[in-house]
C-alpha positions as CSV (number, residue, x, y, z in Angstrom):
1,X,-6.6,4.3,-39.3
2,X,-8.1,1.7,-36.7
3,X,-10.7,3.3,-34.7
4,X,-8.9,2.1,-31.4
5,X,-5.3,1.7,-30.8
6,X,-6.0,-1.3,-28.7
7,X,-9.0,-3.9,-28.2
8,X,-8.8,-6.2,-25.4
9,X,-11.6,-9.0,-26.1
10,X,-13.8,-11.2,-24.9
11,X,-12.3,-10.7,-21.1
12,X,-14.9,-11.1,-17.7
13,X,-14.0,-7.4,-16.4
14,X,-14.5,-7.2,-12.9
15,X,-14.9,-3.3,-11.1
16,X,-16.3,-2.6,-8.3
17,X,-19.8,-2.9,-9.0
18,X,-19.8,-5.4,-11.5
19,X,-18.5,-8.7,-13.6
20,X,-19.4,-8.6,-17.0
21,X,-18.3,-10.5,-20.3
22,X,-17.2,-7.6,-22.3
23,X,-14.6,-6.0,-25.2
24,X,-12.6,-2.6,-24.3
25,X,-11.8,-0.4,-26.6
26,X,-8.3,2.2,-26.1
27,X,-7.4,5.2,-27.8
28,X,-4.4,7.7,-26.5
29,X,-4.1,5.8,-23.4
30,X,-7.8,5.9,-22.2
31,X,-10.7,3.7,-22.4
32,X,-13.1,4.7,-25.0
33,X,-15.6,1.8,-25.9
34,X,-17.0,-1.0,-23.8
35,X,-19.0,-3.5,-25.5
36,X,-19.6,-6.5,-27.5
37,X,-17.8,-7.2,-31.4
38,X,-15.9,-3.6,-31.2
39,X,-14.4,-3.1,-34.8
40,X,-10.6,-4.0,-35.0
41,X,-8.0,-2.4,-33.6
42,X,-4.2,-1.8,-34.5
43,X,-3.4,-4.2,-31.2
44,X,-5.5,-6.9,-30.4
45,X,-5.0,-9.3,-27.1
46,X,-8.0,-12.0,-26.7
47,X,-8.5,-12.1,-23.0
48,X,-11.1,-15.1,-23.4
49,X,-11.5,-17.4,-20.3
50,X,-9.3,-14.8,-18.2
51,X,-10.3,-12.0,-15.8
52,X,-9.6,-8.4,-16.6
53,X,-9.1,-5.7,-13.5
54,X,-8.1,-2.3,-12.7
55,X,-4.5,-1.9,-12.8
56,X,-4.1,-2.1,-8.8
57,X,-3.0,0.9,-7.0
58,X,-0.6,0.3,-4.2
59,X,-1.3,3.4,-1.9
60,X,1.4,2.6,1.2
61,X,4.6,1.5,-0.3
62,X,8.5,2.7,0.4
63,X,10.7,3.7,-2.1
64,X,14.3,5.2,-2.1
65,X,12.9,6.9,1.0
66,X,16.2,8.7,3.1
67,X,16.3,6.9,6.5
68,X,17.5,8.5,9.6
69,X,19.8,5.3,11.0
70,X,22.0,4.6,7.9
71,X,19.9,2.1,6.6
72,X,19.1,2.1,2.5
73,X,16.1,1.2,1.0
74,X,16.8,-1.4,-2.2
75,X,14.6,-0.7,-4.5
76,X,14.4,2.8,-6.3
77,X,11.5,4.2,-8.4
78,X,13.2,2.3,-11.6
79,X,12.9,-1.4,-9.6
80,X,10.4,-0.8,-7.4
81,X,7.6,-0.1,-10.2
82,X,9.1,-2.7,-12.5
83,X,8.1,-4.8,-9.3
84,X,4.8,-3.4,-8.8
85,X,3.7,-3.6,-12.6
86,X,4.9,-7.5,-12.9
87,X,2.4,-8.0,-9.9
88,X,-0.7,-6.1,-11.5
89,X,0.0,-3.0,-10.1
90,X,-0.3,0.0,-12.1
91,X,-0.3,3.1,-9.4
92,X,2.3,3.6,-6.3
93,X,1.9,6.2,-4.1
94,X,5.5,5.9,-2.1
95,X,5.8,9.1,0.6
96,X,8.2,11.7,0.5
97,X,9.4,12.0,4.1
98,X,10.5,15.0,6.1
99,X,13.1,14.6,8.6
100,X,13.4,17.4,12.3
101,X,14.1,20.6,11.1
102,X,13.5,19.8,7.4
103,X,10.8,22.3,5.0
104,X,8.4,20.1,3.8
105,X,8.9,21.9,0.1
106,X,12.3,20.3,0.0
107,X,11.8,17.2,0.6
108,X,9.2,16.9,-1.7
109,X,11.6,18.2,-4.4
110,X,14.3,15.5,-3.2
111,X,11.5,12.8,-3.6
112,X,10.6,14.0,-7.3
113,X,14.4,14.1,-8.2
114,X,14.7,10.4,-6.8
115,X,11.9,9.7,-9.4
116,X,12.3,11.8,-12.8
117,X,13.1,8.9,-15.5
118,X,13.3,5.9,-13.9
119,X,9.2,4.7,-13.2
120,X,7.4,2.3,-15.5
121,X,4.2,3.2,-14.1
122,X,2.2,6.2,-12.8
123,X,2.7,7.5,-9.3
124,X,1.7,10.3,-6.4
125,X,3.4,11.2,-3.5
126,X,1.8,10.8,-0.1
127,X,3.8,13.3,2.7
128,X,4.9,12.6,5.9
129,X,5.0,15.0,8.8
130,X,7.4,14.6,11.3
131,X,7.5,18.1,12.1
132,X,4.6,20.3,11.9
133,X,6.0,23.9,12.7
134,X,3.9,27.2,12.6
135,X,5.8,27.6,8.9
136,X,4.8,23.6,7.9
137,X,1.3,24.1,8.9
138,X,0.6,27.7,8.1
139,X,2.5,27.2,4.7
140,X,4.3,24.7,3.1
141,X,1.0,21.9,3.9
142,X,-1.7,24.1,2.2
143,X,0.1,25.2,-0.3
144,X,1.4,21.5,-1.1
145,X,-2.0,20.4,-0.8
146,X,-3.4,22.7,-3.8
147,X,-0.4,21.4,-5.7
148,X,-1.6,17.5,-5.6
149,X,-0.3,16.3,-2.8
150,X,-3.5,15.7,-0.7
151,X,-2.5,12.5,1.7
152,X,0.0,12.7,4.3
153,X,0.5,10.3,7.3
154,X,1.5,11.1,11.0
155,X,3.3,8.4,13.6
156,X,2.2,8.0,17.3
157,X,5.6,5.4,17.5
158,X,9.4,6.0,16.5
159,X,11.6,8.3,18.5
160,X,12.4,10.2,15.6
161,X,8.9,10.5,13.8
162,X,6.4,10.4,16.9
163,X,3.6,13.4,17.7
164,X,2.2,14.0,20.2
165,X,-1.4,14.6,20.3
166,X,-1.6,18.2,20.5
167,X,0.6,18.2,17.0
168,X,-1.7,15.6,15.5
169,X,-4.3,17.5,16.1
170,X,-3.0,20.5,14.2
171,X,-2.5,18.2,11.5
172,X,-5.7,17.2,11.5
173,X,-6.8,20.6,11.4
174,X,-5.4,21.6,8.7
175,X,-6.7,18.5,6.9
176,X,-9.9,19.4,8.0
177,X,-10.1,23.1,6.4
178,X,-8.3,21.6,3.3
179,X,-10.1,18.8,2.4
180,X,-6.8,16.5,2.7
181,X,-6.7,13.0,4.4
182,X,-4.6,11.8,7.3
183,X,-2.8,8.2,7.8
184,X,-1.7,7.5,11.1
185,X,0.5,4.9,12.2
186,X,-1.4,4.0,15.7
187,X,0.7,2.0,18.3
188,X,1.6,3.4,21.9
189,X,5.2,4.7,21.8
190,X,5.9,5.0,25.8
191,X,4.4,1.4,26.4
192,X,6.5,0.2,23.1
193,X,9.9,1.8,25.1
194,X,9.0,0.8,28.3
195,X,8.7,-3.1,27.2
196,X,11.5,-2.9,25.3
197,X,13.6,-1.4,28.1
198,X,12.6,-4.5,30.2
199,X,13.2,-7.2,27.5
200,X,16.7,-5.8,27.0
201,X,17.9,-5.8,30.5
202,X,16.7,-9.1,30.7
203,X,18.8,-10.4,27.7
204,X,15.5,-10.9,25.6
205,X,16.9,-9.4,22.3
206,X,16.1,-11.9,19.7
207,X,13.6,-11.0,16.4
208,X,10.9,-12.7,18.3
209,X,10.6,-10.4,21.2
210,X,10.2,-7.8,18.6
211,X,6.7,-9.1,19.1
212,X,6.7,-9.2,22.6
213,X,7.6,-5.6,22.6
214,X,4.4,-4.6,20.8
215,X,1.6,-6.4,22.0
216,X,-1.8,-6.6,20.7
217,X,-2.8,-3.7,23.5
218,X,-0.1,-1.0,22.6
219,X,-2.0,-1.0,19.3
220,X,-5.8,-1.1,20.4
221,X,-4.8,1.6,22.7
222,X,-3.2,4.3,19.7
223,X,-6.6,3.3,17.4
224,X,-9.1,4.2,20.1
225,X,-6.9,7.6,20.9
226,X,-6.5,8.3,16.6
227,X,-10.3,7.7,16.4
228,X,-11.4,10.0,19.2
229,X,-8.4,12.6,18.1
230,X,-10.4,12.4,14.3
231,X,-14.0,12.7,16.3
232,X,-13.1,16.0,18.0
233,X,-10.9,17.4,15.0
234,X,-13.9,16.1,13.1
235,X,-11.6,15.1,10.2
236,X,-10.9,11.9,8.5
237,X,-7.9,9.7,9.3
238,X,-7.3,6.2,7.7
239,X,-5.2,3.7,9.7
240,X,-3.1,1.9,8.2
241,X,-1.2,-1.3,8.6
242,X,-3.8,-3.4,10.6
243,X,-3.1,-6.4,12.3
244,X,-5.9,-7.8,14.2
245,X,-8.6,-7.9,16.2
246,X,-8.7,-5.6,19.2
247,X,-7.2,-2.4,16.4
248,X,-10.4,-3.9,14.4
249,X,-12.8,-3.3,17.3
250,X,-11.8,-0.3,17.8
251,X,-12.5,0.9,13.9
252,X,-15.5,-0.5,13.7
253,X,-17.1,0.8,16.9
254,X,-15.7,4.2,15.9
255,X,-17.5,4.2,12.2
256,X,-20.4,2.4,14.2
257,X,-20.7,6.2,16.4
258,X,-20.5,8.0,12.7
259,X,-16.5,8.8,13.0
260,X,-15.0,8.7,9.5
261,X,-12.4,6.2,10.1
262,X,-10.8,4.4,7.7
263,X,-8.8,1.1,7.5
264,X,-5.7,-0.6,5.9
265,X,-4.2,-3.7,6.0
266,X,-1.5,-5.4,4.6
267,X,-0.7,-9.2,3.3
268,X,1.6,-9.7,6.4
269,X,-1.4,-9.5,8.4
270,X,-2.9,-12.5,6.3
271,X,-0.3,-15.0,6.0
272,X,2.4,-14.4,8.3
273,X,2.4,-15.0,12.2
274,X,4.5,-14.0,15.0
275,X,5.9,-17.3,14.7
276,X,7.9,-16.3,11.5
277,X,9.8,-13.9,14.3
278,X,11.3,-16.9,16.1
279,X,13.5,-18.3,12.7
280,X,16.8,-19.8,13.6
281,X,19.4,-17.2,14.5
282,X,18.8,-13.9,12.7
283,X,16.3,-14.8,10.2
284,X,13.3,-13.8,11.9
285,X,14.5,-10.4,11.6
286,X,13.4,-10.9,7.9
287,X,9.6,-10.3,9.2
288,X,10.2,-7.8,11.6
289,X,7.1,-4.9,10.8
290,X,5.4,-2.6,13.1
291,X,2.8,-3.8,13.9
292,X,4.1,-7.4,13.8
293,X,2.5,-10.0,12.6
294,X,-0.5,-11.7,15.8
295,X,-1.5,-15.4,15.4
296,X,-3.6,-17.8,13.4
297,X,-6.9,-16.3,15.3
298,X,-6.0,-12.5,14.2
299,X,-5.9,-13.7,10.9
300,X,-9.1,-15.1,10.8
301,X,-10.2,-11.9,12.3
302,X,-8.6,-9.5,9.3
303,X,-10.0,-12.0,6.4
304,X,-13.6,-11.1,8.5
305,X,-12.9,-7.9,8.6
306,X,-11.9,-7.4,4.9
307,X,-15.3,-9.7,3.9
308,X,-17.5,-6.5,5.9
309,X,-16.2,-3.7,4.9
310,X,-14.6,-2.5,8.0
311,X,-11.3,-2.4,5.6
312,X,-11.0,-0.4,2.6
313,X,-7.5,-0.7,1.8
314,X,-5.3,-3.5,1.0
315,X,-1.6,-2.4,0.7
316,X,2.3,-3.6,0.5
317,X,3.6,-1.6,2.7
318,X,6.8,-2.6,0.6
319,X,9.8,-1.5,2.7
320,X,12.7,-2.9,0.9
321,X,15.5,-3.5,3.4
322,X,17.9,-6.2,1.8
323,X,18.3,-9.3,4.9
324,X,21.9,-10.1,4.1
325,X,23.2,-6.5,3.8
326,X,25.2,-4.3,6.3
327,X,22.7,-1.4,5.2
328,X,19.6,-3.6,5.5
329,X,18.2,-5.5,8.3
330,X,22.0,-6.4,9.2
331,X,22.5,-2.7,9.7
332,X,23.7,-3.6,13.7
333,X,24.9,-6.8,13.1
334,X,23.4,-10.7,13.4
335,X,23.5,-10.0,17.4
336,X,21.8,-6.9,17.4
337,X,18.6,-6.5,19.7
338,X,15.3,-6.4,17.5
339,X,14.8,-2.5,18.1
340,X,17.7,-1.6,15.9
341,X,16.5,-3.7,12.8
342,X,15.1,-1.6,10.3
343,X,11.5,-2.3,10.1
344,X,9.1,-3.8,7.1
345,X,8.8,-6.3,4.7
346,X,8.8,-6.6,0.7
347,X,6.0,-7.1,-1.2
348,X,4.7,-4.7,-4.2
349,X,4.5,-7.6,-6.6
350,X,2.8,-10.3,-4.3
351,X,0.7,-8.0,-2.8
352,X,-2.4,-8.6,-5.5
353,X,-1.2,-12.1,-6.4
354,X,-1.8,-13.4,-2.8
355,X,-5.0,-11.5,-2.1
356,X,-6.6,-13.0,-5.6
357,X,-5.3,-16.5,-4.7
358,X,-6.0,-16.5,-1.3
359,X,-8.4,-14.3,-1.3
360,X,-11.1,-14.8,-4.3
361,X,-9.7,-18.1,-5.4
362,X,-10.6,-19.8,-1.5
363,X,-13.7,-18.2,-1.5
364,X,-13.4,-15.6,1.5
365,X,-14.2,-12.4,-0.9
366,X,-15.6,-11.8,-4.2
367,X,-13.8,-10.1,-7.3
368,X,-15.3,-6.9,-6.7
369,X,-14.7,-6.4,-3.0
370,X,-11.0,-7.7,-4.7
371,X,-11.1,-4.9,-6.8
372,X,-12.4,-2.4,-4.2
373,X,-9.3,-2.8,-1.9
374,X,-6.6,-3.3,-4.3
375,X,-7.4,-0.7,-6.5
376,X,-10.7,1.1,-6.5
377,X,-11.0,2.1,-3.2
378,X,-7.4,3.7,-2.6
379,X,-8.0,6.1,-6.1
380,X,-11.5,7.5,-4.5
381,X,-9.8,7.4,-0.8
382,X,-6.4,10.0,-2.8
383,X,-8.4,11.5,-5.2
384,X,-7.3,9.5,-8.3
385,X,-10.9,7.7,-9.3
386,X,-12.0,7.6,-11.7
387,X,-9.0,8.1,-13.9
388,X,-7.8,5.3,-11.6
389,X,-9.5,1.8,-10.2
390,X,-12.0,1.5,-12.7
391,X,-12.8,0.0,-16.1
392,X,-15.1,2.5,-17.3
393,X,-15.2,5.3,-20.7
394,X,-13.1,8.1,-19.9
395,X,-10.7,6.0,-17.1
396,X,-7.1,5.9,-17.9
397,X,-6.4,2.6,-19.5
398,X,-5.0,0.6,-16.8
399,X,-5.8,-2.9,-16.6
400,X,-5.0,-6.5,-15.3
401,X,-5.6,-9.8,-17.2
402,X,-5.3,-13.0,-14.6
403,X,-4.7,-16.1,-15.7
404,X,-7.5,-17.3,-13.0
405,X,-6.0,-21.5,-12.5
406,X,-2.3,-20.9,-13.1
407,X,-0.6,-22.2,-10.6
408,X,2.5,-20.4,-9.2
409,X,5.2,-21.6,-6.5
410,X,6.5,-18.2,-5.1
411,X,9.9,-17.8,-4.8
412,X,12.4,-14.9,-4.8
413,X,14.1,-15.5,-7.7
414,X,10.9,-15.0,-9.6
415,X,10.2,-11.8,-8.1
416,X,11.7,-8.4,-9.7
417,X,12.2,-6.3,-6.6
418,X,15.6,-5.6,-5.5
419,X,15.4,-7.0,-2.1
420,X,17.3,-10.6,-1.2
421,X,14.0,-12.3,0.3
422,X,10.4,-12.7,0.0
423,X,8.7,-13.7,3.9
424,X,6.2,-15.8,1.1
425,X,8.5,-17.8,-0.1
426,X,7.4,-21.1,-0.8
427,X,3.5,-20.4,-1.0
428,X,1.2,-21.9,-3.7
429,X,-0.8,-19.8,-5.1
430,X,-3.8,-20.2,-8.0
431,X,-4.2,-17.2,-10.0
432,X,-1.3,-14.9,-11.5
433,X,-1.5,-11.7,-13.3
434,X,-0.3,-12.7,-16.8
435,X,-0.2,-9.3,-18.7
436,X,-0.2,-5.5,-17.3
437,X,-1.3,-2.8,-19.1
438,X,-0.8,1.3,-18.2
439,X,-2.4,3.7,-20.1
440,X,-2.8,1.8,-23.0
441,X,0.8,0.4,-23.5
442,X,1.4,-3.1,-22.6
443,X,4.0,-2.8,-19.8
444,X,4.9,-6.4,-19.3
445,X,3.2,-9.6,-20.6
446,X,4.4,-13.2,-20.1
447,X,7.3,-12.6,-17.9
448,X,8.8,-9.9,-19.5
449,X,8.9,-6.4,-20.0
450,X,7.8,-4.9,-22.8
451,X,7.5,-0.5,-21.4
452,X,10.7,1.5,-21.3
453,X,11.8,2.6,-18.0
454,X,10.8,6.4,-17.3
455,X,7.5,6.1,-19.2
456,X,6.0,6.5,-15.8
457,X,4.1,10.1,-14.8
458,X,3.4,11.9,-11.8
459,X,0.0,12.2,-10.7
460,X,-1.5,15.4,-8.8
461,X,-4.3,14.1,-6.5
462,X,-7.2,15.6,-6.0
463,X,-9.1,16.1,-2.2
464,X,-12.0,13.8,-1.9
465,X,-15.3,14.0,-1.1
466,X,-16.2,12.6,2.0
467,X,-19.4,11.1,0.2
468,X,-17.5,9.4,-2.3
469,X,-15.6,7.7,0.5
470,X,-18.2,6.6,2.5
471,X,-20.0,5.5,-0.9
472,X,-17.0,2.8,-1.1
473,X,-17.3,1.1,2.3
């Protein structure tokens, strides 16, 4: 019998430390050898002149998540990671999502019936707490957080998700005396419904003034208040879903005073503008997000802000809502005003693609600040690392080969999600993930797929240290 079950060779394997020319060896689904002329193994891919990374972890996606307005999400846990894995993912971490009056034990059970058999890759849960009762935060939370389930995230926007400060500061309590890490959606919700209330009665109902509705401020505002909520709890919260600058300056002067404050963005925040809002007709609504996309000059600001380490997460955000579909973003109709379109945009399987082209390829990062967001970071930020993000002895064997000067024209029809647009249409990108590997087994390589569907396992996160996460910024 071979000594490994698999030998990718002659790759430049990028982590987030290093890039080095070097041959991986796998047995039983985990890396086991790294080094020059390994002996032969029963599988044998020559990665030569491509660039080997971690299988990404995307650790702020949607998935078959129950939605309080009617609407349905596209793309289950079998579509949804096909998706992911095409694009060089090889982790999700979708949230199970309680609903008023709902135990927190149930839904999680809900969310691991939705998935049983149908992922191609690994997955966690994140939770998210929409009502933190005595029996939530005196029971079900602590007890779910010894079982795995370390990360949960709280709104400060959405009438039926919102808490108030008092309740996010019991969450953060118990976060605090658990080890577990908050996400918090930051954007003002009284200055949101107050705007909106004006741009109604004055007929402004179009996608665009979705925008309008949630200016720049209203977000800058909900940071600074989520950063000094974290200070006095003295517990970590990440933010997620940054869109530019004044949010930024409000993160970095916060880690500046010592406040462990973390930061996400996503690729909407890169390549798309408010502009995309103001389509013809409806189609705008296809790029409604909260927080919207800013301008060319917010952009700029994000890309800086990625280069300096004031982010350390680069996720989808994938919420699959279908644009020509009565249960998607049409849920009210092609007339309805902006506030009733379900919010989010696609984008598990571009989400690495775009970054690498636009990203690494253009010069504005290097491969391992690449690596860092996309796939290193996340694992040590929900206590997967190293089994995940990293190329290293003992790490599950979950990897990446790019194909670093193929040239791709992204369309739609090319992507595998179950959602009827991509906002990216059209872009040229240099760089493509060619074949994706998950502990071990090649799950798809040239264009198709090669893993059978409910291979996929659940993954029980540990609590991190908070050294290990300041190590990573």
């Amino acid at each position: 019998m071979a000594r490994y079950e698999l030998v990718l060779r002659n790759g430049t394997l990028a982590t987030a430390g290093e890039v080095v020319k070097a041959d991986v060896g796998v047995r039983e689904g985990r890396i086991v050898a790294l080094g020059e002329d390994l002996v032969p193994g029963e599988v044998e891919i020559d990665a030569a002149g491509k660039v080997v990374t971690p299988g990404g972890v995307d650790s702020h996606c949607h998935l078959d998540q129950p939605m309080s307005d009617g609407s349905v999400m596209a793309d289950d846990f079998r579509s949804g990671t096909v998706s992911a894995a095409f694009g060089g993912t090889t982790t999700v971490i979708p949230f199970a999502c309680q609903m008023k009056g709902q135990s927190l034990r149930a839904v999680v059970e809900d969310y691991h019936r939705r998935a049983n058999g149908k992922a191609v890759i690994d997955y966690a849960f994140h939770l998210i707490l929409s009502d933190p009762t005595d029996q939530v935060l005196g029971q079900e939370l602590p007890a779910l957080i010894k079982d795995g389930y370390t990360s949960f995230k709280v709104y400060m926007t959405y009438d039926d998700m919102k808490l108030d400060d008092r309740e996010v500061l019991d969450v953060l309590g118990v976060a605090r005396r658990e080890g577990a890490m908050t996400m918090v959606h930051a954007e003002n919700t009284d200055c949101i419904a107050w705007l909106t209330e004006k741009l109604e009665a004055a007929g402004n109902t179009a996608p665009r003034y979705h925008a309008v509705s949630r200016p720049s401020p209203v977000e800058r505002e909900a940071t600074h208040r989520a950063a000094t909520l974290a200070e006095i709890a003295d517990s970590p919260v990440l933010i997620v879903h940054v869109s530019g600058a004044e949010a930024i300056d409000q993160i970095r002067a916060a880690q500046a005073r010592g406040v462990r404050v973390y930061a996400e963005t996503c690729p909407q925040y890169l390549f798309l503008t408010a502009d995309d809002l103001d389509l013809e007709g409806f189609e705008g609504a296809k790029c409604i997000c909260s927080p919207p996309p800013r301008d060319a000059a917010n952009q700029k600001a994000v890309w800086t802000a990625l280069k300096t380490g004031v982010f350390h997460v680069f996720s989808s955000d994938h919420a699959p809502f279908r644009y020509a579909d009565p249960r998607g973003k049409q849920i009210r109709g092609t007339d309805a005003s902006f506030a009733w379109v379900p919010n989010g945009i696609p984008g598990l399987e571009t989400r690495m693609p775009l970054l690498f082209s636009e990203g690494v390829g253009k010069g504005r990062i290097d491969l391992r600040t690449f690596v860092r967001l996309t796939a290193a970071n996340p694992a040590w930020m929900y206590g997967l690392y190293p089994t995940k993000g990293a190329i290293a002895v003992g790490s599950d064997a979950d990897m990446v080969i790019w194909d670093p000067h193929r040239k791709v024209t992204l369309t739609n029809a090319m992507l595998h999600h179950n959602v009827d647009y991509t906002p990216y249409e059209g872009m040229e990108l240099t760089g493509w993930p060619e074949t994706t590997i998950s502990r071990g087994v090649v799950v798809c390589d040239g264009g198709e797929l090669k893993a059978e569907i409910g291979r996929g396992e659940f993954l029980r996160c540990a609590t991190p240290e908070p050294a290990t996460l300041t190590s990573t910024a």
